[in-house]
C-alpha positions in Angstrom: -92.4 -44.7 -19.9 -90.4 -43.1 -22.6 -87.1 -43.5 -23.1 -86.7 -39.8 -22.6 -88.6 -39.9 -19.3 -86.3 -42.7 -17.9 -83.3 -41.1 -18.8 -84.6 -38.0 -17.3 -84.6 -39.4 -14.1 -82.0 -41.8 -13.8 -78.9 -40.0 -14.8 -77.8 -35.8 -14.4 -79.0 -33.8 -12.3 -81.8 -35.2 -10.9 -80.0 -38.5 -10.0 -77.4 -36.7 -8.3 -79.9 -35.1 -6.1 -80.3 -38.2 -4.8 -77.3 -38.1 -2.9 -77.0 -34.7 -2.6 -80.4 -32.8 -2.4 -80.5 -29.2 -4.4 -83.1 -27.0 -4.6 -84.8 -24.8 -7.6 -85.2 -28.1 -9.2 -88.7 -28.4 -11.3 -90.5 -29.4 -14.4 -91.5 -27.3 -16.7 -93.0 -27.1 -20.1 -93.5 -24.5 -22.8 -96.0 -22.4 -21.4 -94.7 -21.8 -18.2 -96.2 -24.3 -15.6 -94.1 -26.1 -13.2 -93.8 -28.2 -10.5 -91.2 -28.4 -7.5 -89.6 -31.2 -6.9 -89.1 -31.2 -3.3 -85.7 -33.0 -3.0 -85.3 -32.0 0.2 -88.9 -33.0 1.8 -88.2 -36.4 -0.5 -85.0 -36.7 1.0 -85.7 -36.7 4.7 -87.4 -38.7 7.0 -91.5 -39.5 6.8 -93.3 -36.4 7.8 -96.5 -36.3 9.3 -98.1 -36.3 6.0 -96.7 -39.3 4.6 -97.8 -41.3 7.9 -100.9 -40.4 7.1 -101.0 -42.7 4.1 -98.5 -45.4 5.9 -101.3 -46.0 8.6 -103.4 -47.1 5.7 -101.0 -49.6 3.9 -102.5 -53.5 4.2 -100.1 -56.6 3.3 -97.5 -56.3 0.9 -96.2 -52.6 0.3 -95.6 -51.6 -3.3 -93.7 -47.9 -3.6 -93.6 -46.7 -7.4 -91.0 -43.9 -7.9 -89.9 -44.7 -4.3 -86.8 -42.1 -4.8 -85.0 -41.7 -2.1 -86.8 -44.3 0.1 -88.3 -42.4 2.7 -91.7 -44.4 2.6 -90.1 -47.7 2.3 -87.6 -46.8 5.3 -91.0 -46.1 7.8 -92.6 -49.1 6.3 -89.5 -51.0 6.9 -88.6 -49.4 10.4 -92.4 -50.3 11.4 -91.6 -53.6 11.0 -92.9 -54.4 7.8 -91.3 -57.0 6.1 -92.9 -57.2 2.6 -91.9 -53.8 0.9 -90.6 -52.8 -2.0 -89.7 -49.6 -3.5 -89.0 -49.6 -7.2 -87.3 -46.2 -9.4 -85.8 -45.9 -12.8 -83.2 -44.3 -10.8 -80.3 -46.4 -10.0 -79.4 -43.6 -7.2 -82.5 -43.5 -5.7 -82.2 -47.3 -5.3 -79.2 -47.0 -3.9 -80.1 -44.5 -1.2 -83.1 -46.3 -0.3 -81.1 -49.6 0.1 -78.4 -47.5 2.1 -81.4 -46.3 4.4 -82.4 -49.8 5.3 -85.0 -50.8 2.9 -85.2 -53.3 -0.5 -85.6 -51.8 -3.8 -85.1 -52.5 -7.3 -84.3 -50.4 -10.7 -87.4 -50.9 -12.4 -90.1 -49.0 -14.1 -93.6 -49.4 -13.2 -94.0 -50.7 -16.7 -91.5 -53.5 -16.7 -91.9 -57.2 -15.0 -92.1 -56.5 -11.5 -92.0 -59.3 -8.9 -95.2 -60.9 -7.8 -97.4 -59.5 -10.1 -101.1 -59.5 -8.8 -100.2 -59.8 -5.3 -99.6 -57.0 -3.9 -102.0 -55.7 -1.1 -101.0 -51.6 -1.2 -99.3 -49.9 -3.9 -98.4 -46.3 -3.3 -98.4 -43.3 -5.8 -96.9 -40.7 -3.7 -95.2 -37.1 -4.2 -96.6 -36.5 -7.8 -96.3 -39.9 -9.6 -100.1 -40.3 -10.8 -97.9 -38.5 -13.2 -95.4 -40.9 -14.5 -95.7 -41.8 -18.6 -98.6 -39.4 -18.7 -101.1 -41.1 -19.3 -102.8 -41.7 -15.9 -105.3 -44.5 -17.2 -102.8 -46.8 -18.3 -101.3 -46.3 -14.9 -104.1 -47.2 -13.3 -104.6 -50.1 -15.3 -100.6 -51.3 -15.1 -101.5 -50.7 -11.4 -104.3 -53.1 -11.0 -102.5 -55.7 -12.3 -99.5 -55.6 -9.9 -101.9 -55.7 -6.7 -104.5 -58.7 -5.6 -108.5 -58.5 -6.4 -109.1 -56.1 -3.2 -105.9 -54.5 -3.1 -105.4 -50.8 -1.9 -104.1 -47.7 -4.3 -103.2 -44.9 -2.2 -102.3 -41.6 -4.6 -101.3 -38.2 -3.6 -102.8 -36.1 -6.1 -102.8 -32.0 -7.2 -105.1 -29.6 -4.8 -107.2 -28.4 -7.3 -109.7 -30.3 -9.7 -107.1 -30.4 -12.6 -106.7 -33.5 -15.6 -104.0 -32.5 -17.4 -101.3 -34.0 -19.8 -98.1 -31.8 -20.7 -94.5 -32.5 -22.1 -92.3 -31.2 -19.7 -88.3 -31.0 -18.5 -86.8 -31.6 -15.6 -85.1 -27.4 -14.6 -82.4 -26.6 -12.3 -83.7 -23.0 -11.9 -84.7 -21.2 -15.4 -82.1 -23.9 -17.0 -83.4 -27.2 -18.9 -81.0 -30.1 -17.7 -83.3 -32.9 -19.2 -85.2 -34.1 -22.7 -89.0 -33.1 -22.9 -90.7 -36.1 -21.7 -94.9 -36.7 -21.2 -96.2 -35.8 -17.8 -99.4 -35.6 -16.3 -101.5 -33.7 -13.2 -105.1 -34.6 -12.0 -107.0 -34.0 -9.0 -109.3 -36.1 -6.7 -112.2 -35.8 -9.2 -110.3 -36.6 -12.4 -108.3 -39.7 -10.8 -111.8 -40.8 -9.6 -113.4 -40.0 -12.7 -110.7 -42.4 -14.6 -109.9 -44.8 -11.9 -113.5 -46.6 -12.6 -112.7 -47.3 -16.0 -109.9 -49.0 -15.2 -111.1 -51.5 -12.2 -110.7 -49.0 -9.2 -113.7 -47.8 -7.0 -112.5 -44.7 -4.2 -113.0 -45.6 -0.8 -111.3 -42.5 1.0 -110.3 -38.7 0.5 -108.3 -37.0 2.9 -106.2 -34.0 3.6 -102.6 -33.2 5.7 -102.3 -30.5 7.8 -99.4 -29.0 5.3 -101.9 -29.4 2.2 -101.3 -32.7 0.5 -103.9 -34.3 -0.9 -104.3 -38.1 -1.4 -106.9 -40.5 -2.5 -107.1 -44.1 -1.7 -108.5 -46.9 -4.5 -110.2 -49.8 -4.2 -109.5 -52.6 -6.8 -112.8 -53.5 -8.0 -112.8 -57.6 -8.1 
């Protein structure tokens, strides 16, 4: 993660969302693609959606980019005991501490605790995306869970792979550096997922249209 990516989200705009959601809020890049961010949905309680991918967590919970703590609050509320969210943003922390659950300021990219042992990490809401460059990802990823742990990733609708420097936009206006970003579909994050020690065991769809994957690690 750049330094301009985890400024991005840990400070402004975006980490005042956190505590008071806002809408219009996106990234963009140069040529005119964006992508919500759902602040409010991300805010709220677990939908429907989301407990489609919390019936499949195994052992030790992982949340990277956990923002506001949503996932880590039903994890925690089911009476799981081993989770952890973890989010540049020292709000999002905050808020998901507030809501009940354990977190920590961290990026995926930094020492994390218990390294290796993790039995489900989660990649919800976008954040295949983070330092955009999905295969290192992966990789970091399959190092933080055990030899059969579980990836479960939400990923874009369509059969997309691509990498873009975006901002963070409140409305038409940039309220953040550029900063690397990335979008793939099922296909793609299958496609790279094998090269980096992952093997797909499941596809599935939500009712509202979210799309997830979930990865095998490969021992």
């Amino acid at each position: 993660m750049t330094a301009h990516e985890h400024q991005a989200w840990s400070s402004g705009t975006y980490a005042q969302a956190m505590h008071v959601p806002q809408h219009g809020l996106s990234l963009r890049d140069a040529e005119g693609w964006h992508f919500p961010l759902d602040l409010e949905r991300w805010c709220a309680r677990a939908d429907e959606a989301d407990r489609t991918v919390l019936r499949r967590c195994t052992g030790r919970v992982l949340d990277i980019g956990c923002g506001a703590g949503r996932l880590v609050e039903a994890l925690t509320g089911r009476g799981r005991r081993q989770v952890l969210g973890i989010d540049v943003c020292p709000s999002a922390v905050i808020t998901t501490v507030c809501r009940g659950g354990s977190a920590m300021s961290r990026s995926v990219f930094d020492p994390l605790p218990d390294e290796g042992r993790w039995g489900t990490a989660l990649l919800i809401d976008g954040n295949i995306g983070i330092g955009g460059d999905p295969r290192r990802l992966l990789r970091r990823v399959r190092n933080l869970v055990h030899r059969e742990g579980l990836l479960l990733v939400e990923v874009a609708s369509t059969d997309v792979d691509e990498r873009r420097r975006v901002r963070i936009h409140a409305g038409q206006r940039p309220v953040s550096a550029v900063f690397p970003w990335a979008t793939v579909g099922a296909a793609a994050l299958n496609r790279q997922a094998a090269l980096e020690g992952w093997t797909e065991v499941e596809r599935w769809s939500s009712a509202g249209g979210r799309h997830f994957v979930a990865l095998r690690a490969c021992r």
